[in-house]
N, C-alpha and C positions, 0 to 999 in steps of 0.2 A: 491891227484888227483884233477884236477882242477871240478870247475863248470859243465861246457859243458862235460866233458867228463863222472862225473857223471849221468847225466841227460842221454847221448846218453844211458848211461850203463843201467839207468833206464827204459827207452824207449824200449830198446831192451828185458829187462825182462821182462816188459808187457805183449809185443806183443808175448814172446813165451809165456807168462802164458794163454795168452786170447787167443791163438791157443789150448793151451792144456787144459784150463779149462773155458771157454766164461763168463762173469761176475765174475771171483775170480781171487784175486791177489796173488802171493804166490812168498815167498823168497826162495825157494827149487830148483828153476828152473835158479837160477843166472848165468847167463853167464863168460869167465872170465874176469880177470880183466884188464888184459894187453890191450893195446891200441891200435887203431884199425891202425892210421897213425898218425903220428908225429906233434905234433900242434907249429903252430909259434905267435908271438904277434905281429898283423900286422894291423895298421889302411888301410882302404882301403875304395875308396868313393862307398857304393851302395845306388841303388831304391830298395825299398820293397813294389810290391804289397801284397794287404790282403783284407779282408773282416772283418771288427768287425761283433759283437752282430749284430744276426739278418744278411741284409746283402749291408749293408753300403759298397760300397766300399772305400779301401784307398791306398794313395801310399803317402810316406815317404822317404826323405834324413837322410843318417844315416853315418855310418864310422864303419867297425871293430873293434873290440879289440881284440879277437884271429881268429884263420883261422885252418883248416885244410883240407885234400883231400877229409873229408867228408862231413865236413859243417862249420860253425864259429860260434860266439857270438859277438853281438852288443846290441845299445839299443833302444828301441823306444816310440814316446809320445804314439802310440796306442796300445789298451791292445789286444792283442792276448794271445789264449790257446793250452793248450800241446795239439798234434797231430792235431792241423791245417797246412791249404796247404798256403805256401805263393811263391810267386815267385818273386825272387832276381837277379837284373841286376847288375852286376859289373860294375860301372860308369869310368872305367879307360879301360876295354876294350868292353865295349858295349857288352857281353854275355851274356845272361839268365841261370836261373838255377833254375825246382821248387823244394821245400825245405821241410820239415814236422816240425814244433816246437817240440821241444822236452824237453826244459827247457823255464821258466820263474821266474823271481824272479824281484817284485816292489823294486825301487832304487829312493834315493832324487829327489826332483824337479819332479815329475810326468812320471818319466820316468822306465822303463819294459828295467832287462835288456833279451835278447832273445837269446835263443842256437837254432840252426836248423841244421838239419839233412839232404842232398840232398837227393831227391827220389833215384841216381843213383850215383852211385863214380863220381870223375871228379878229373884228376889229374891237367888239368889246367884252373881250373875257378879263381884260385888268382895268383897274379903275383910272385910267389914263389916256388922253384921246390922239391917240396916232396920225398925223400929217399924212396925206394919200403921198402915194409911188410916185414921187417926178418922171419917173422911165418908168413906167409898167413894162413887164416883159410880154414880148407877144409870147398868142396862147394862156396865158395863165389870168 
């Protein structure tokens, strides 16, 4: 399983852990493992606004390296943390889209590479057309 799609995975197990028990973490509550939508490896030019430490604003040129109908993975000079808000413009069609981090891991040369998660599905925020859910999850 790649990166980003561990992290959403972890992401999502939190936020039900921290629904069903507020300050404890617990692997009991694992969601499964199958994938939510299909990921592609797609460089793609975006803007990343954010806020570092404190509350510095920032915005940053960056490029994809995977994509999906949920969210993607790139990298960035500024350090952002898990379950901040950033908001992502797609530099090839001028859309916005805000995002939740949900992965980071420091990489060479000073760079964070970054997984984010859209607040809301979006099946055309990348210039690629996403295959529907064979198992849609009930509820969602």
């Amino acid at each position: 399983m790649s990166r980003i799609f561990e992290a959403i995975r972890k992401a999502e197990q939190s936020r039900t852990t921290r629904k069903a028990r507020p300050g404890r973490r617990s692997t009991d509550d694992a969601p499964s493992e199958r994938r939510r939508s299909q990921r592609a490896s797609l460089s793609v030019p975006v803007m990343v606004y954010g806020h570092v430490s404190g509350s510095d604003p920032f915005h940053e040129d960056t490029r994809t390296l995977q994509v999906n109908s949920n969210g993607g993975l790139f990298t960035l000079r500024n350090s952002v943390r898990e379950g901040q808000r950033l908001l992502l413009m797609n530099k090839t069609t001028d859309t916005e889209m805000e995002c939740t981090v949900v992965y980071t891991n420091p990489q060479r040369h000073g760079l964070v590479e970054v997984g984010v998660e859209f607040t809301r599905p979006s099946t055309d925020f990348w210039p690629v057309a996403f295959p529907p859910d064979p198992h849609p999850r009930a509820g969602k």
